[in-house]
C-alpha positions in Angstrom: -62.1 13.7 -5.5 -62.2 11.2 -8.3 -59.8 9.3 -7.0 -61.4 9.0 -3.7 -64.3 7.2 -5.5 -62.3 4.8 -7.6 -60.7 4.0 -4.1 -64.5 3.5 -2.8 -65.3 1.5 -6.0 -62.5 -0.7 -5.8 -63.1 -1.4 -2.2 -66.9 -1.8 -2.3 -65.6 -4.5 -5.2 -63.3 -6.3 -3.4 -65.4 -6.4 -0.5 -68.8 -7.6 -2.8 -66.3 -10.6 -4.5 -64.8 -11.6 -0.9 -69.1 -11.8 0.4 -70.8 -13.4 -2.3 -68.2 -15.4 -4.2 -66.3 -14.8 -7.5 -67.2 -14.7 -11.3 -64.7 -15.0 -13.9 -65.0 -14.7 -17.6 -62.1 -15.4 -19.9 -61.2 -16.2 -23.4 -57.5 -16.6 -25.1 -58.1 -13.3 -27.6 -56.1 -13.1 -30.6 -55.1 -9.2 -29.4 -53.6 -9.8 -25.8 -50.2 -10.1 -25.4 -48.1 -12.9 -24.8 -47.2 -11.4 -21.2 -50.7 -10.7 -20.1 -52.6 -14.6 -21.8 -53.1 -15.9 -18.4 -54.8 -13.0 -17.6 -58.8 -13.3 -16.3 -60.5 -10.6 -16.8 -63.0 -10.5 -13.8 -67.4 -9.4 -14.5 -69.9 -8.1 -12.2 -70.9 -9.6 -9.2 -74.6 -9.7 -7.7 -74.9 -11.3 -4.2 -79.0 -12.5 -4.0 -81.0 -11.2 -1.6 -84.9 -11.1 -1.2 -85.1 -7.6 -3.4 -82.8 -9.2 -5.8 -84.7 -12.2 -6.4 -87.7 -10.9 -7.2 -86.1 -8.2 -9.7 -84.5 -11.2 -11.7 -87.2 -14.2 -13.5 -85.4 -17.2 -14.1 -87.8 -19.2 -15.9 -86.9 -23.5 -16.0 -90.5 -24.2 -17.1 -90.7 -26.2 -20.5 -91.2 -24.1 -23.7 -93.8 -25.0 -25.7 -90.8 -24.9 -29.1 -88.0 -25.5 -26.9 -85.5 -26.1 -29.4 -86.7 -22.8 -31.6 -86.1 -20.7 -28.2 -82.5 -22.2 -27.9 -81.5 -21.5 -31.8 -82.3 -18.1 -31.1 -80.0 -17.3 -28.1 -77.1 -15.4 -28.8 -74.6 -18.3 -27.1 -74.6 -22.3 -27.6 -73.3 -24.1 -24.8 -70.6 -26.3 -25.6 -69.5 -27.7 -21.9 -70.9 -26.8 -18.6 -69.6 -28.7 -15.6 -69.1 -29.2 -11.9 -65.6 -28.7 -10.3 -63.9 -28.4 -7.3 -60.7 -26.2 -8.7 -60.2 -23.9 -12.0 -56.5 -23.6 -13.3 -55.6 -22.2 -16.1 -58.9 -21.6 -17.6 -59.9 -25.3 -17.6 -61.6 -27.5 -14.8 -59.3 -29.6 -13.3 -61.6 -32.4 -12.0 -64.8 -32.5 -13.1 -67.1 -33.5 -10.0 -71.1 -34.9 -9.9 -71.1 -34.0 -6.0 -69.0 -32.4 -3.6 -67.8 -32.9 0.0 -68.3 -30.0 2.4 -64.5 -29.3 3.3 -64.1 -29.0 -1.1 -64.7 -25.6 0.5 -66.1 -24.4 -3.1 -68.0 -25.6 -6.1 -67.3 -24.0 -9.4 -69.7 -24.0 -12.1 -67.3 -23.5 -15.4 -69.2 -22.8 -19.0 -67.3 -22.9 -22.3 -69.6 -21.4 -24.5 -70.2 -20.4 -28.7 -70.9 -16.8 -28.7 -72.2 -16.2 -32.0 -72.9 -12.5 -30.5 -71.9 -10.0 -27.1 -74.4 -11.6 -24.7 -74.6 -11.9 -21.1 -75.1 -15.6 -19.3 -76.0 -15.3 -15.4 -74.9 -18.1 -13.5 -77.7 -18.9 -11.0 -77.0 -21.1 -7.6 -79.8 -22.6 -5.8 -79.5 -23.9 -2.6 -81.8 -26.4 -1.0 -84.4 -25.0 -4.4 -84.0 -21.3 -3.5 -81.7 -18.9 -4.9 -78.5 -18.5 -3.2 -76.4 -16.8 -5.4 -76.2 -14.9 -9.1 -73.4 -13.5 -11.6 -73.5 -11.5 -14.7 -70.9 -12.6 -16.9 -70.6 -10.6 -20.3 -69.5 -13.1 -23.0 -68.0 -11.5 -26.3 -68.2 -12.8 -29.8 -66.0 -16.1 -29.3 -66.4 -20.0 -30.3 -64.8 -21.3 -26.9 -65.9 -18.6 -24.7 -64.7 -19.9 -21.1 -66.7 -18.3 -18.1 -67.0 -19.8 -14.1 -68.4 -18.7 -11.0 -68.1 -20.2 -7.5 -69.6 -20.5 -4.4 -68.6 -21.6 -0.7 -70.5 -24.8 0.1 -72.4 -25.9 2.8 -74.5 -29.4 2.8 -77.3 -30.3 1.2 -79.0 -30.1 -2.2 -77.9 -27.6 -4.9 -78.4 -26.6 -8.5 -75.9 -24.5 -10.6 -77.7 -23.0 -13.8 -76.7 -20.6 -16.3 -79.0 -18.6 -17.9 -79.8 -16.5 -21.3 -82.3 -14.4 -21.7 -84.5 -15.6 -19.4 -83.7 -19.4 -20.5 -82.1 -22.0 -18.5 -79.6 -23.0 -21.0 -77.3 -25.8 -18.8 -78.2 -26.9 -15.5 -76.7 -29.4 -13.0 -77.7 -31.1 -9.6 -75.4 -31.9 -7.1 -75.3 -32.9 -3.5 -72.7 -31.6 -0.7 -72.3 -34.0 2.2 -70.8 -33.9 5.7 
């Protein structure tokens, strides 16, 4: 019976990573093994629909003590870029706007955890939300995190989010 349901769960998975895109979150930890170092250690992924959207705020309105708000969040961004292809942890080639057969945009965040937190990477397509991953970030000072999505032209936004707070944010275009 159990296993039946982890069978279920790892489908339903699969099949949720193959619709909406993928999230990864990794970071080289002192306590993996040498064998297992490349290894990505895949978060929760939450494909956006209208019921979805409303449940979820995503406020980019100015604060009125901006920099007070950020101190206070559990993560400092340190990088967060545009790509076209992730290898070995690292953007390969970081990108300011895309061509439609780059097939997918990545969104890659290294990050300075001073705490376990969560970052949601939020795409919006044409200014309404597309797409939006969870990623849970662990006590780290070079946290690494992506998500990607498959493109399609026009104008986009990739942000990630804490707490409510756009934290990084970046505009691209995909053309023909």
């Amino acid at each position: 019976m159990k296993s039946q349901f982890f069978r279920k769960l790892v489908v339903l998975f699969i099949f949720m990573v193959g619709v909406s895109g993928k999230l990864y979150a990794c970071d080289e930890c002192p306590h993996k093994s040498e064998n297992n170092s490349d290894a990505q250690s895949v978060s929760e992924v939450i494909p956006t629909d209208q019921a979805l959207a409303s449940k979820a705020e995503v406020t980019s309105e100015p604060l009125q003590d901006k920099e007070q708000a950020v101190a206070t969040l559990p993560v400092e961004v340190v990088e967060f870029v545009l790509t076209n292809k992730v290898e070995g942890r690292e953007p390969q080639k970081i990108l300011e706007n895309f061509q439609h057969r780059d097939g997918k945009a990545y969104a890659f965040a290294r990050l300075n955890a001073k705490e376990h937190a969560q970052v949601t990477f939020v795409w919006l397509y044409e200014g309404k939300e597309h797409a939006r991953f969870t990623s849970n970030v662990q006590t780290s000072k070079r946290w690494r995190t992506f998500s990607s999505v498959q493109l399609k032209p026009g104008k986009w936004t990739a942000q990630l989010v804490s707490k409510g707070q756009v934290i990084a944010e970046r505009d691209f275009v995909v053309s023909e």
